[in-house]
N, C-alpha and C positions, 0 to 999 in steps of 0.2 A: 708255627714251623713244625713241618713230619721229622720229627727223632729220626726215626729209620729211616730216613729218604738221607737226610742231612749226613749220616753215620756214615751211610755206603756212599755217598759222595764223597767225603774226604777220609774215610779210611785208609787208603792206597801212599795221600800222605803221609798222615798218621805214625802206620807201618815205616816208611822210608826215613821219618826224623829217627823214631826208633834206633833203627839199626846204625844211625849216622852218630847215634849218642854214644852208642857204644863203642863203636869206633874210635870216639874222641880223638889225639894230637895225633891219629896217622892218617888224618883228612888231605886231600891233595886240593890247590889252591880251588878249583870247581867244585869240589865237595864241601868246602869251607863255606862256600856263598851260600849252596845250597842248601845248609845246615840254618845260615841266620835266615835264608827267607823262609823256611818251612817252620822254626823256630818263630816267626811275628806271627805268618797265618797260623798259627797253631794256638798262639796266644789269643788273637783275636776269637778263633772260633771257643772257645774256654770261656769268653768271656760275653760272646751270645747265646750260649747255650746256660752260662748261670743268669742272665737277664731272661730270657725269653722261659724257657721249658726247662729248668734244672731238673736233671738227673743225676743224682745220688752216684750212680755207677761210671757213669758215663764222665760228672764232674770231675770226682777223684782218678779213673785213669790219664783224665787230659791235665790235672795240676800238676799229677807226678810225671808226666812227658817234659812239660813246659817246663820242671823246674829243673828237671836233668839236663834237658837240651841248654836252660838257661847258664847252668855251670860248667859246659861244655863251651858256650860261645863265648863267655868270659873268662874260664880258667881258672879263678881264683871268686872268691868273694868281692864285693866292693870295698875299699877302707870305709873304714866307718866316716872319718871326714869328709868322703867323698861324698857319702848319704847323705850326711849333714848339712854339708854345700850343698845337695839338688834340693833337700828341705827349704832350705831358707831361699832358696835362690828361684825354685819352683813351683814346687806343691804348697808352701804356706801361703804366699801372695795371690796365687790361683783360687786358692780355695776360698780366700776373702773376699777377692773380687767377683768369685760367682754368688756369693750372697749378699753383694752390695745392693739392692732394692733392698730385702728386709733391713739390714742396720742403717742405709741411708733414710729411709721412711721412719724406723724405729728413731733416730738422731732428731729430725724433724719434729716428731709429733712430742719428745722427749722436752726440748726447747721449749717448744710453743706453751705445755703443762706448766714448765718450771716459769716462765715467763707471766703467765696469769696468774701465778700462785705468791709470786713476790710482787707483781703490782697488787694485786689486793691487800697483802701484808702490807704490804708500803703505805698505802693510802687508808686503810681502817685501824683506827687506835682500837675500837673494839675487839678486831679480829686480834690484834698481838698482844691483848689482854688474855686470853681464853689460851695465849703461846708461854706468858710469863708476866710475872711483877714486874711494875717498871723500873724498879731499882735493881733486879737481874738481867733486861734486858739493856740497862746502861753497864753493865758491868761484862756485856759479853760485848757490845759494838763500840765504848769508848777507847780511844787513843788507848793503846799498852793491853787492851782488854781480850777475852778468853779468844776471841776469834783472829786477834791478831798474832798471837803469841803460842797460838795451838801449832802450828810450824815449827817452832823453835824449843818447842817444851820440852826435849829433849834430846842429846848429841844426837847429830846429825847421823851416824853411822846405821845407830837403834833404828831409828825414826824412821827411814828407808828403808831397814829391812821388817817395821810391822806396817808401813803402809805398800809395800809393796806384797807380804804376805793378805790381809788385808785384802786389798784390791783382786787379788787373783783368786779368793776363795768367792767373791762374790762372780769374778766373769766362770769360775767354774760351775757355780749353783745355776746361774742362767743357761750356759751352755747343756749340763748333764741334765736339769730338772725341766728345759725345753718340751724331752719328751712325753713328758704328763700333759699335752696339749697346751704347753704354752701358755699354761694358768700360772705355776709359780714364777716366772719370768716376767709377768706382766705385773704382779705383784714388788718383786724387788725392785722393777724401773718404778712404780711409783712411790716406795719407799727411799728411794734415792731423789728422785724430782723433787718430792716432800720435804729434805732435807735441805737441798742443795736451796729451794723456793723460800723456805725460810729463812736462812741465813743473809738470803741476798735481796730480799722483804726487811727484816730488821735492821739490817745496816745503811739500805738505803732511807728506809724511814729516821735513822741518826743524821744522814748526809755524808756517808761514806759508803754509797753505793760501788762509785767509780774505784775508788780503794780493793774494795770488797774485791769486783774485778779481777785487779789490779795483780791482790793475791793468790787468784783462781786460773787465773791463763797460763801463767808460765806451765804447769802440768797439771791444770786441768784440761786444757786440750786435745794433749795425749789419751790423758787417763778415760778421760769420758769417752773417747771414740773407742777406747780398746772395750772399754763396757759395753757403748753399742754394737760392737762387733760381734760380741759374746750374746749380746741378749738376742737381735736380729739373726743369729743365726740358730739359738735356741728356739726361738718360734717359728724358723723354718724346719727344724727338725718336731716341732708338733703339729705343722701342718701338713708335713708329710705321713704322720702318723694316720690322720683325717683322711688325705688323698695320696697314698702312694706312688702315683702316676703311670700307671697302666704296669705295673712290678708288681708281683706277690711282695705283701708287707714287711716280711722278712727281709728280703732281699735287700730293697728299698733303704731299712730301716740300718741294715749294715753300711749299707755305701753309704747312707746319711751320714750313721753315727763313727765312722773312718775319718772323715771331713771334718767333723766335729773337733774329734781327738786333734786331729794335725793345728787345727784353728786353737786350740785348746794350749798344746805346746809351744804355737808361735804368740799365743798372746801373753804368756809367763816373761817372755824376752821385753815384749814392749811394754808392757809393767814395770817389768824391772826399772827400764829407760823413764819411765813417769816417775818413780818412785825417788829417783835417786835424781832429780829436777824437784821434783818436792821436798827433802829435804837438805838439798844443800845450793841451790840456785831460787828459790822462793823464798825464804827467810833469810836471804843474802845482804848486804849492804849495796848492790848495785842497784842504779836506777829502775825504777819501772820501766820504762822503754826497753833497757836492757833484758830483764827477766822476761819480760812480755815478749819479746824479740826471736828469745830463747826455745818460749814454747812454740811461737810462730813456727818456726825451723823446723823443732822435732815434730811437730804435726804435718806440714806440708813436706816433707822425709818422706812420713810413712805412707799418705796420699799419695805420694810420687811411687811407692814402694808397690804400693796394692794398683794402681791404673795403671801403671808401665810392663813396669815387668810380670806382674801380675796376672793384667789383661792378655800378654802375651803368649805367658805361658797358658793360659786356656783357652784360647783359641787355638793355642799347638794342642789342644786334647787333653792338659793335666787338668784333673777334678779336684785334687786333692787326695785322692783316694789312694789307697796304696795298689799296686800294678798287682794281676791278675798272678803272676807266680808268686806272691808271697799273702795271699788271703788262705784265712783258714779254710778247708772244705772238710764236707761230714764223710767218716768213711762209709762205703755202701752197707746196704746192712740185708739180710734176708728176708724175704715178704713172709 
């Protein structure tokens, strides 16, 4: 795109939002219109000009138009609740579901690890020799023993709030440490399979495989998707590192790492929700069906949560990103 061709093409608008800004509440009903339509195109061009050819000078007088114009067509600021609701109700499910190939592939290939790792423990007395003594691996997989009673070890209140702390400090390492190329992300997912592969290798090699299960569904199903959400989208943001996609890297790397953040705060919530299913619905006296039942629900929720309205809202155009009058931009500076 020619800078200079572009400038003097919409300068004339430019100019005209200007003086419509200043004007503010003594707009007559045709000037009112005129103010929000030259106020979208005016956002949009801001926001092809930081994609395509940023200018420095060029950017920052079109942020400060947009954000003036923007307080003039609303008057006031948003309530903060109001943000809050388009978060949850917009930009966080949007932002999910534009990353669902990485975390649905990342879930996939996550499974399949964990799945050969506990059939071979299952089936080699050797291999679970080289994991523990046999008289500490009866003391973790029999009836009352560590693996079943690790839920309950402590008031239910505690327990929720360190596996919910816990859990989030891991979806945050995958999410922020993504951008080292998606090395240490790929690391923790196998640190996790690792764990989760043994557990459910030793207990089925007791004969309380189905059990084992039993105790893992009600919020592990949650839990584990909010992780692959976190890590699938951490190695989308180190493959963009690798390929920017036709964006200078910078750019790129912001509007990645925006998405990131939003993905980041909405998965603190659904954590939360796993967490507090983990300890006080899993170490429950209610049936298995029941527990199991439980998790069922809160997972196909959130599935419903990220393909509905999710899909909707990005297809209406939300990335997750946060909207073009409220990115920071660099002031111009002197050559």
């Amino acid at each position: 795109m020619d800078l200079d061709v572009f400038e003097a093409e919409h300068r004339a608008e430019w100019d005209r939002l200007a003086e419509l800004t200043r004007r503010g509440h003594r707009l007559r009903g045709p000037e009112a219109d005129e103010l929000v339509r030259l106020y979208q195109r005016t956002a949009t061009h801001l926001s092809l000009v930081r994609s395509t050819t940023p200018d420095e000078a060029l950017v920052a007088r079109l942020s400060a138009l947009v954000a003036r114009a923007r307080s003039a067509v609303t008057g006031t600021h948003t309530p903060a609740w109001r943000e809050l609701g388009a978060f949850f109700a917009r930009r966080f499910p949007a932002a999910v579901y534009r990353a669902w190939p990485w975390w649905v592939s990342t879930s996939a290939v996550f499974v399949l690890v964990t799945g050969l790792l506990a059939v071979w423990i299952a089936g080699d007395a050797r291999v679970r020799a080289t994991i523990a003594a046999p008289e500490e691996i009866r003391a973790l997989t029999r009836p009352g023993g560590q693996y079943e009673t690790y839920y309950s070890s402590d008031p239910a209140a505690s327990f929720a709030a360190q596996v919910w702390t816990n859990n989030a400090q891991v979806a945050a390492a995958s999410l922020v440490l993504g951008v080292l190329l998606g090395i240490p992300v790929l690391l923790v997912l196998w640190l996790n399979a690792l764990n989760l592969g043994v557990g459910l290798g030793l207990m089925a090699s007791a004969g309380r495989g189905e059990f084992f299960l039993g105790l893992l569904a009600p919020h592990g199903l949650l839990e584990l998707t909010a992780v692959f959400v976190a890590a699938g989208t951490g190695l989308r943001l180190g493959w963009t590192v690798i390929d920017p996609g036709g964006l200078p890297r910078s750019v790129a790397l912001a509007r990645a790492g925006r998405a990131v953040a939003a993905i980041a705060l909405g998965l603190v919530c659904v954590l939360l929700v796993s967490g507090v299913i983990e300890a006080f619905v899993t170490p429950s006296g209610l049936p298995t069906w029941a527990r199991v039942g439980i998790g069922v629900a809160a997972e196909a929720a959130f599935l419903w949560y990220v393909f509905v309205p999710g899909r909707r809202a990005a297809r209406a155009g939300e990335t997750g990103d946060v909207t073009p009058d409220r990115t920071d931009t660099p002031l111009p500076t002197s050559a």
